[in-house]
C-alpha positions as CSV (number, residue, x, y, z in Angstrom):
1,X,-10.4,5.0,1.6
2,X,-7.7,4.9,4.5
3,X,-8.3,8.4,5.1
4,X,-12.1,7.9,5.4
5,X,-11.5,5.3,7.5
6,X,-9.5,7.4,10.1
7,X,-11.6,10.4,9.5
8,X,-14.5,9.0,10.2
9,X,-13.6,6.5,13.5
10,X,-11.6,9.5,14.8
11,X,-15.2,11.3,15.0
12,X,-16.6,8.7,16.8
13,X,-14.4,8.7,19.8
14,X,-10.5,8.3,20.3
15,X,-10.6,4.5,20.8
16,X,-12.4,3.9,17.7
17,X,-9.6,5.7,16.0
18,X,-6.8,3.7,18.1
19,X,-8.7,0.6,17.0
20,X,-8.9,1.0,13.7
21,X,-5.2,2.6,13.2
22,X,-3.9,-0.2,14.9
23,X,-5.9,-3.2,13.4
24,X,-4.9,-1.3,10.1
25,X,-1.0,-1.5,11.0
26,X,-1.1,-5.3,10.9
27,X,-3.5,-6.1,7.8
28,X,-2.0,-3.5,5.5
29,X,0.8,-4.8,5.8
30,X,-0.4,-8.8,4.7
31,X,-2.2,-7.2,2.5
32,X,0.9,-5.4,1.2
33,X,2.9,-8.2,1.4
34,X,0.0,-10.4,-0.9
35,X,-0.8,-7.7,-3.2
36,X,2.9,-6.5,-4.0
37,X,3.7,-10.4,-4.5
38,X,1.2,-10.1,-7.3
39,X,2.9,-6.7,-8.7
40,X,5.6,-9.1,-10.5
41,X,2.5,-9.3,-13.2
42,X,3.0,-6.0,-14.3
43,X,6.5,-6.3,-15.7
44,X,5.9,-10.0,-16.8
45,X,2.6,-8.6,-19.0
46,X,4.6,-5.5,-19.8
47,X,7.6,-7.3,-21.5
48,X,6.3,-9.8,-24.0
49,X,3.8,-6.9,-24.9
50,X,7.2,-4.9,-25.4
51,X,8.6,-7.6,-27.4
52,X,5.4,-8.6,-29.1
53,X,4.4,-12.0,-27.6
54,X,0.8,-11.1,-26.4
55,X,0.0,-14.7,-26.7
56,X,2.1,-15.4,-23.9
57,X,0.3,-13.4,-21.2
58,X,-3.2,-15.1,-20.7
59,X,-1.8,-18.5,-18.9
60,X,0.5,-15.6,-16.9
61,X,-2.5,-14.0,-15.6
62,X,-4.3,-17.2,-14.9
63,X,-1.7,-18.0,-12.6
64,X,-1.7,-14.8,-10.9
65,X,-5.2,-15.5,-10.5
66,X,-4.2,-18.7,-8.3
67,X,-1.9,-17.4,-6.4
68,X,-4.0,-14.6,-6.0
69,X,-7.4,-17.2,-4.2
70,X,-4.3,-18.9,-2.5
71,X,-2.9,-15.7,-0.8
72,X,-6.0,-14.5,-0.4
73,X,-8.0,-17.1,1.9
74,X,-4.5,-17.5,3.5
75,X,-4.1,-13.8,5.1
76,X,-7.6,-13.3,5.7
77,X,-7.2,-16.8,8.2
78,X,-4.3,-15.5,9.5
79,X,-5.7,-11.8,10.2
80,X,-8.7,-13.7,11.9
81,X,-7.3,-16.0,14.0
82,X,-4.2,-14.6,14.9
83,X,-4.5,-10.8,15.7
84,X,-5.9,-11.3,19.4
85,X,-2.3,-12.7,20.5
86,X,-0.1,-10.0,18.6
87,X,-2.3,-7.4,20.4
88,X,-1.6,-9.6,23.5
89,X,2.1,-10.0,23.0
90,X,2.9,-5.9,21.6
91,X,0.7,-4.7,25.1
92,X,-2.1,-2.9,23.7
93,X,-4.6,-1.3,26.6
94,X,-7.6,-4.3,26.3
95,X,-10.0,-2.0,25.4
96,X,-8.1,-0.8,21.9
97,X,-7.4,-4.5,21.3
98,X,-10.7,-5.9,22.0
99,X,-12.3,-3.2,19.2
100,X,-9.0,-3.8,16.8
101,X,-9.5,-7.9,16.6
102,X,-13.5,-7.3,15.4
103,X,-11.8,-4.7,13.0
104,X,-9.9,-7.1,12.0
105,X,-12.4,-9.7,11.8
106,X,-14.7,-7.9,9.7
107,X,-11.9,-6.9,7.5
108,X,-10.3,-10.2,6.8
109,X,-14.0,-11.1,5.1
110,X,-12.7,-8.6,2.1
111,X,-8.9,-9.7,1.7
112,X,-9.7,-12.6,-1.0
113,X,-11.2,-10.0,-3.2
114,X,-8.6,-7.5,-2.7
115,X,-6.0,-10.1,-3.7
116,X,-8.0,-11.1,-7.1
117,X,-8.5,-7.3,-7.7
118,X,-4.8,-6.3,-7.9
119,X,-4.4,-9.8,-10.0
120,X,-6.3,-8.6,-12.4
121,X,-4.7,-4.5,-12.3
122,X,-1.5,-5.9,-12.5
123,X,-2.7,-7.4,-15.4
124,X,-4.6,-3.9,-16.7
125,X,-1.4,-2.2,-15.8
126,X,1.1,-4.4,-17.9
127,X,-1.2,-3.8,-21.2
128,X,-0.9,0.0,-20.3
129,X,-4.2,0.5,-19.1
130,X,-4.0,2.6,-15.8
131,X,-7.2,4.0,-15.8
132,X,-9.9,1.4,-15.0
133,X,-7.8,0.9,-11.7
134,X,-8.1,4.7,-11.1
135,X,-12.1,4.7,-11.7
136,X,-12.9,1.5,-10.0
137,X,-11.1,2.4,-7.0
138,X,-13.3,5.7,-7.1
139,X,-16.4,3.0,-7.1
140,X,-14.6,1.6,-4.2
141,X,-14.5,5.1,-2.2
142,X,-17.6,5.6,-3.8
143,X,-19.5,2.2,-1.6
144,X,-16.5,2.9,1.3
145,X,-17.8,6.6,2.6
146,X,-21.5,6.2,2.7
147,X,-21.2,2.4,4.3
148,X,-18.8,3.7,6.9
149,X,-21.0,6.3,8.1
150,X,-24.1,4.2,7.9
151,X,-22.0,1.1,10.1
152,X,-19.7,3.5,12.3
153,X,-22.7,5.9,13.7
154,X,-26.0,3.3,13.0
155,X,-29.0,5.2,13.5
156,X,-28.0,8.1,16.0
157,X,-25.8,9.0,13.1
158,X,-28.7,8.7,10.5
159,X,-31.0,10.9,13.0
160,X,-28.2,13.6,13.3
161,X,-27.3,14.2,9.4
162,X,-30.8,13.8,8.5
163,X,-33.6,15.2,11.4
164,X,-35.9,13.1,12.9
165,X,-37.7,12.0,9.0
166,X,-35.3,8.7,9.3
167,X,-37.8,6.0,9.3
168,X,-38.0,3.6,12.5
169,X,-36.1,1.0,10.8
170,X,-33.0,2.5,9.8
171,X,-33.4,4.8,13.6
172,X,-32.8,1.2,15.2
173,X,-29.1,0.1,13.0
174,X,-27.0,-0.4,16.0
175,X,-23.6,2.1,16.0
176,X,-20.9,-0.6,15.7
177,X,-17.7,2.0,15.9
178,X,-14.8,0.0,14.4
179,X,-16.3,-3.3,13.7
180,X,-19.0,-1.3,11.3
181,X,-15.4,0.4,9.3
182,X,-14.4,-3.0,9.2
183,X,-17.4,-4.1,7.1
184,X,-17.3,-1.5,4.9
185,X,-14.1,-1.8,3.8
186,X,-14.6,-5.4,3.0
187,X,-17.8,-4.1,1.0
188,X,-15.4,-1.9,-0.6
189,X,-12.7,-4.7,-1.5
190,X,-15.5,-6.8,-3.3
191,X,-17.1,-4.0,-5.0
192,X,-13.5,-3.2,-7.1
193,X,-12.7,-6.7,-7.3
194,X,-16.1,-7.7,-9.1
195,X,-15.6,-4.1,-11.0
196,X,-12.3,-5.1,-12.2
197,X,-13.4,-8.7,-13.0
198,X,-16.5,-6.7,-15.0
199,X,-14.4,-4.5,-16.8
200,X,-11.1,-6.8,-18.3
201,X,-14.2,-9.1,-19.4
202,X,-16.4,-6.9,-21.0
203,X,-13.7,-4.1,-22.6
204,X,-12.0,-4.1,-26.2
205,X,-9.0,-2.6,-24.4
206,X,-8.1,-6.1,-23.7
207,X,-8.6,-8.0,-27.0
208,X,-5.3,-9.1,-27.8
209,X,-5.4,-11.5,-24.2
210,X,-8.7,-12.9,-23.7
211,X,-8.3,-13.9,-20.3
212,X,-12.1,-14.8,-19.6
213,X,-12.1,-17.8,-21.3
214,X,-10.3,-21.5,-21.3
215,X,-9.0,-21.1,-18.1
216,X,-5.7,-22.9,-17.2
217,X,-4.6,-24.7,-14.8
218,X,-2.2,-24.0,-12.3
219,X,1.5,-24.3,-13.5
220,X,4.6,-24.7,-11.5
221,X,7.1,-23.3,-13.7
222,X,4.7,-20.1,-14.3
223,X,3.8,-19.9,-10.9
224,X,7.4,-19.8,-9.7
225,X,8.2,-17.3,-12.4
226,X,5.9,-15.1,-10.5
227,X,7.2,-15.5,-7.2
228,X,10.6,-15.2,-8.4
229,X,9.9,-11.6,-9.5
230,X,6.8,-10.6,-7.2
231,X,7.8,-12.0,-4.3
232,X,10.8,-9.5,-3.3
233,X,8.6,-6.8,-4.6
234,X,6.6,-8.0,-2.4
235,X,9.0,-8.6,0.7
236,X,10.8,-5.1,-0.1
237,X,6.9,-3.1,0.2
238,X,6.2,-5.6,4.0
239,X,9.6,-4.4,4.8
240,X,9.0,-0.7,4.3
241,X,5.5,-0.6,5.5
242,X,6.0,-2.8,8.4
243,X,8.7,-0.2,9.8
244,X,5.3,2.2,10.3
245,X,3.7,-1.0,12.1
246,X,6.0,-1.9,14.4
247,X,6.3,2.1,15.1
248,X,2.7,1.6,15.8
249,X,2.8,-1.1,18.1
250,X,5.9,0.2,20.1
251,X,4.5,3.6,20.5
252,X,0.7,2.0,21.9
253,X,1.8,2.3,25.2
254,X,2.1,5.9,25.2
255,X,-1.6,5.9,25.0
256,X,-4.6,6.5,22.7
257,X,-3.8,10.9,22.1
258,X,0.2,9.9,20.8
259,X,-1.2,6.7,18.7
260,X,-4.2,8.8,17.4
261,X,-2.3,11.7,16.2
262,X,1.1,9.0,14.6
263,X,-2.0,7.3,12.3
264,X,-3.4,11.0,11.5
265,X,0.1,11.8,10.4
266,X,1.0,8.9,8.7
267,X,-2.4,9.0,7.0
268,X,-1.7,12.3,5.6
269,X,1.8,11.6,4.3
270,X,0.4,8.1,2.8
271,X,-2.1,10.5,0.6
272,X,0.7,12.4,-0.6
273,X,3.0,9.7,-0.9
274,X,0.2,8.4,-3.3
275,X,1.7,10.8,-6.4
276,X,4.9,9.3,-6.1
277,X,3.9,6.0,-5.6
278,X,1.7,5.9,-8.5
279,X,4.7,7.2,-10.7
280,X,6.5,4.5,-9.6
281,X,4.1,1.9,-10.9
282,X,4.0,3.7,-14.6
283,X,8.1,3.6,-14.9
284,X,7.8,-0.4,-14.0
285,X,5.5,-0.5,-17.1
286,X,7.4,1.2,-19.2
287,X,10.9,0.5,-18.0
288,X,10.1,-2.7,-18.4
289,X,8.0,-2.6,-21.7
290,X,11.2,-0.8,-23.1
291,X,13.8,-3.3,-21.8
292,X,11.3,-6.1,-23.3
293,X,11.7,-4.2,-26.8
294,X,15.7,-4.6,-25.8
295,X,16.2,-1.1,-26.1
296,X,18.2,0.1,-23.0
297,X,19.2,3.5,-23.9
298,X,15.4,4.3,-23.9
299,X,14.9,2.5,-20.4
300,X,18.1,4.3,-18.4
301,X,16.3,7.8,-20.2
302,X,12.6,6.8,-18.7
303,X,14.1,5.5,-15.4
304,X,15.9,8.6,-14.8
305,X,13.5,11.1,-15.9
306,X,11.0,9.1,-13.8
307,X,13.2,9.8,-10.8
308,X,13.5,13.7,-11.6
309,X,9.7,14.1,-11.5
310,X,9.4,12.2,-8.4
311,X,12.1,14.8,-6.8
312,X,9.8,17.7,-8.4
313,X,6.3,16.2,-7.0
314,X,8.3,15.9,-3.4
315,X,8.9,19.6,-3.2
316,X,5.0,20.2,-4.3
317,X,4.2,17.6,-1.5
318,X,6.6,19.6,1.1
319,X,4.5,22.7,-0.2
320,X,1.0,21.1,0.4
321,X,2.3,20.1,3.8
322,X,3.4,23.5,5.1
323,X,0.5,25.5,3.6
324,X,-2.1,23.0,4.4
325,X,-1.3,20.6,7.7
326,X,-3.4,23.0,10.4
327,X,-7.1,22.8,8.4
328,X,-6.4,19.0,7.3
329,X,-5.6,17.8,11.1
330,X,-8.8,19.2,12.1
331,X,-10.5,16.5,10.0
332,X,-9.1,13.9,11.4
333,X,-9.9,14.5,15.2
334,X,-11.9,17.7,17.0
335,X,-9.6,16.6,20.5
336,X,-7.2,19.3,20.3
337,X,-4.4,17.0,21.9
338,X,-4.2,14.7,19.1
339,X,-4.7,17.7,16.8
340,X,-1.1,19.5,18.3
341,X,0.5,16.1,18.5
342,X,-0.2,15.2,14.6
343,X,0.5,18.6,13.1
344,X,4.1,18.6,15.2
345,X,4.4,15.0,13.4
346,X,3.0,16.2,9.5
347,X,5.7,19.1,9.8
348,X,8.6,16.7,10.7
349,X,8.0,14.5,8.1
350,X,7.8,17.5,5.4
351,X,12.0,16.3,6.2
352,X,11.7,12.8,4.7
353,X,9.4,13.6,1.5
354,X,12.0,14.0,-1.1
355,X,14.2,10.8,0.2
356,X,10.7,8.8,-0.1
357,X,9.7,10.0,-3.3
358,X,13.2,9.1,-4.3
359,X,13.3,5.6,-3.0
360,X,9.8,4.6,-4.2
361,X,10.3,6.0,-7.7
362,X,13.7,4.4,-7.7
363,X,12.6,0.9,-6.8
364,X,10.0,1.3,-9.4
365,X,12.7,1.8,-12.2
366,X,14.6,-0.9,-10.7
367,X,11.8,-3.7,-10.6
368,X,11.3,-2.6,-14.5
369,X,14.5,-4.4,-15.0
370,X,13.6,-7.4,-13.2
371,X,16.1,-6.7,-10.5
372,X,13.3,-6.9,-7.4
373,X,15.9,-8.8,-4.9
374,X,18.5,-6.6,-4.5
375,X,15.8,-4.2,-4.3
376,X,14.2,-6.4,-1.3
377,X,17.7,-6.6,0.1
378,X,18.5,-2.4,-0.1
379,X,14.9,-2.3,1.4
380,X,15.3,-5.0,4.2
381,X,18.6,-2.9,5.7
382,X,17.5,0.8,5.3
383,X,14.7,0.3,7.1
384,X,14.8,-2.7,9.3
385,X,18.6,-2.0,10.7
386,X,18.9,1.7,10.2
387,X,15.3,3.2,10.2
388,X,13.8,1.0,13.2
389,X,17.1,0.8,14.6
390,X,17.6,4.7,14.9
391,X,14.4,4.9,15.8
392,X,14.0,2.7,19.0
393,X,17.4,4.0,20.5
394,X,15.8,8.1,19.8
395,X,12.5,6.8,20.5
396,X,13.2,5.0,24.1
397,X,16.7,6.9,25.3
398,X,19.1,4.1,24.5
399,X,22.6,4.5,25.2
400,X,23.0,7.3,27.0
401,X,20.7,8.8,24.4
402,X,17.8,11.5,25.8
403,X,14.3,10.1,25.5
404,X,12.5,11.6,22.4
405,X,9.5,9.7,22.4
406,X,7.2,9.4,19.1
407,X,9.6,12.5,17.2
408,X,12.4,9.6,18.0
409,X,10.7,7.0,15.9
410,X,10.2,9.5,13.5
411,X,13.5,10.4,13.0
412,X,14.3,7.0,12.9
413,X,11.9,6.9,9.4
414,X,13.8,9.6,8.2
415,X,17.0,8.1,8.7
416,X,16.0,4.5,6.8
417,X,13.8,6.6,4.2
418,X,16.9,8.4,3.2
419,X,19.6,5.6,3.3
420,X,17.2,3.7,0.9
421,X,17.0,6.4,-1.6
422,X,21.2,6.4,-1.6
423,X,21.2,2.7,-1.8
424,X,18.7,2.8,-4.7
425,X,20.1,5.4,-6.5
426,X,23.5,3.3,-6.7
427,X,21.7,0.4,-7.7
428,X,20.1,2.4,-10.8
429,X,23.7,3.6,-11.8
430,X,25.0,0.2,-12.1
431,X,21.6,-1.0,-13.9
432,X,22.2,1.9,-16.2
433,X,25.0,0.8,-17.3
434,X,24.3,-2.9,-18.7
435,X,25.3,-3.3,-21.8
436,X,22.4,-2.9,-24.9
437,X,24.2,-6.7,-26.1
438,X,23.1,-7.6,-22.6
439,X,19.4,-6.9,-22.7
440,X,19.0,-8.0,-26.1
441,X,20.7,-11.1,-24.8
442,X,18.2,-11.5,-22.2
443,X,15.0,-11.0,-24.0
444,X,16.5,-14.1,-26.3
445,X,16.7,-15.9,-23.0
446,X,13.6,-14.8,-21.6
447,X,11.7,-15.9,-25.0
448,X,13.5,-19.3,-24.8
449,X,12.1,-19.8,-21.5
């Protein structure tokens, strides 16, 4: 859906594009922040179904569920009200910002569904059911691509695709640019969260937790069990993703071509980056599910060979990227400046894909064992301190340091991207190691509790 987006405002003009990439580099993030919060589900649903309490997961999800409305209607407030002055305060050219707050607007009408939807995955995902997530989200593509096309380009669009048989009506749909993507990704949102909603109710998949019914009401203790665990998950995802937003911001003032072409590369790498990623969520599950079950030599052997595909899908990602970059950047934008810009960028980060693979699919085993703040911690220094840090000095010619620009900033996301993975990996070793007394120990505590 993020590459539609881009696709399809970079071929209404440059602007569009700069809009929408940088409206999208500050609610992706809230959103990441909100949705990865809610992640600390998975592993709570995933271990008493490991250790055979399913009885204990409803009143869990019902809380997610709250915390979920609560996140929900508090980013979309914040992503209405408050983008105009961040635009303001990073310097974006007025015309960019002016589109990028009714993006934003227009968006922030979708985040309370989003926020229930990945509630109720989490919850999907912890029994071991991945695959309603996969085909509701293609129901969410499904509503994203035709509604962006009919909002973006209004009737001139219409007229063009379809000859001059478009009735008077639908001729006479105003072309609204980035304000219409924004809409239709908040039809989107809605559509998977009421698909999602649909599905846990009506499917046997679910029978052992009957969430749909007696609903409970909210619960300290279960709520701050939740944030315990989901909140550095989330903090450690803002922290990682908000080192591409900042890069975002700083590098606006370079113009609309060198902000076009950094959101066409980072969208490519962010599709790739979607095989690792999603490996990452299984090895939570069943890190987790296996550590529930108090058997750790099984965990350290998922969590490892987790790690080694991740390494293997990084080298087909490098391959996709060198045999492929040219024809994909074409799709993004027909200006042939932003189209030489991105393609130098897509080729420079073919550098960071195995250190990213390795860091994502790391975390992932690490948050199966519960251990999502050191995790947040790792995350907070390798990209914060080192990444951004490397970055700005490359980026703007800091001390004494030649001015590199946008491939500064990007070698900046190498730098952070790689330190992570080391930082992770030692992390797993010492995880690895916990004694099998240990985990059986815990799972006695964490039933007590």
């Amino acid at each position: 859906m993020s590459a539609a987006d881009v696709i399809m405002s970079g071929r209404a003009s440059a602007t569009d594009l700069a809009a929408v990439s940088v409206g999208a580099s500050l609610w992706v993030p809230v959103m990441l922040l909100m949705t990865g919060t809610l992640m600390g589900l998975t592993p709570l649903v995933a271990h008493q179904m490991g250790a055979g309490r399913p009885q204990h997961v409803r009143a869990k999800v019902h809380q997610a569920l709250w915390v979920a409305l609560l996140f929900g209607c508090l980013a979309a407030l914040t992503l209405g009200l408050g983008s105009g002055l961040v635009f303001r305060w990073m310097q974006v050219p007025q015309e960019v910002a002016t589109l990028a707050t009714d993006y934003l607007g227009a968006v922030a009408l979708g985040i309370p569904a989003v926020a229930l939807y990945q509630a109720l995955r989490a919850f999907s995902d912890g029994m071991h059911h991945t695959r309603p997530a996969l085909w509701i989200s293609l129901i969410g593509l499904a509503v994203n691509v035709p509604s962006n096309f009919l909002l973006i380009y209004g009737g001139p669009g219409l007229v063009e695709l379809l000859g001059e048989g478009v009735p008077t009506p639908l001729r006479q749909l105003p072309a609204l640019g980035a304000l219409g993507c924004g809409f239709a990704t908040a039809l989107s949102m809605w559509s998977m969260c009421l698909g999602m909603a649909w599905y846990t109710r009506r499917s046997r998949a679910y029978a052992p937790v009957v969430i749909w019914s007696s609903p409970t009401a909210p619960r300290l203790r279960e709520i701050g069990e939740l944030l315990y665990i989901g909140l550095p998950i989330g903090l450690a995802i803002f922290f990682e993703v908000t080192l591409f937003t900042v890069i975002t911001l700083l590098v606006a003032y370079l113009g609309e071509i060198t902000v076009a072409a950094h959101q066409i590369a980072l969208n490519v790498t962010s599709i790739l980056f979607m095989l690792p990623l999603s490996l990452s969520m299984a090895l939570t599950v069943r890190v987790s599910n296996r550590v529930g079950a108090g058997d750790l030599t099984q965990a350290r052997f998922v969590a490892w060979n987790g790690v080694t595909v991740g390494l293997l899908l990084a080298l087909f990602n490098c391959a996709v990227l060198w045999l492929l970059a040219r024809p994909i950047v074409t799709l993004y934008s027909a200006d042939s400046a932003v189209q030489s810009l991105a393609l130098s960028l897509i080729l420079l980060a073919m550098l960071f894909q195995v250190s990213d693979s390795l860091q994502v699919n790391l975390a992932g085993a690490l948050r199966g064992y519960k251990d999502t703040r050191v995790v947040m911690g790792i995350t907070l220094i390798a990209y914060w301190v080192i990444g951004l840090g490397v970055g700005h000095a490359l980026g703007r010619g800091m001390a004494g340091i030649p001015e590199l620009g946008i491939y500064g900033y990007w070698i900046g996301l190498n730098a952070g991207l790689t330190a992570a993975a080391l930082m992770l990996g030692w992390r797993l070793l010492i995880k690895g190691r916990t004694s099998p007394q240990a985990a059986h120990g815990g799972g006695k505590s964490a039933a007590r509790a």
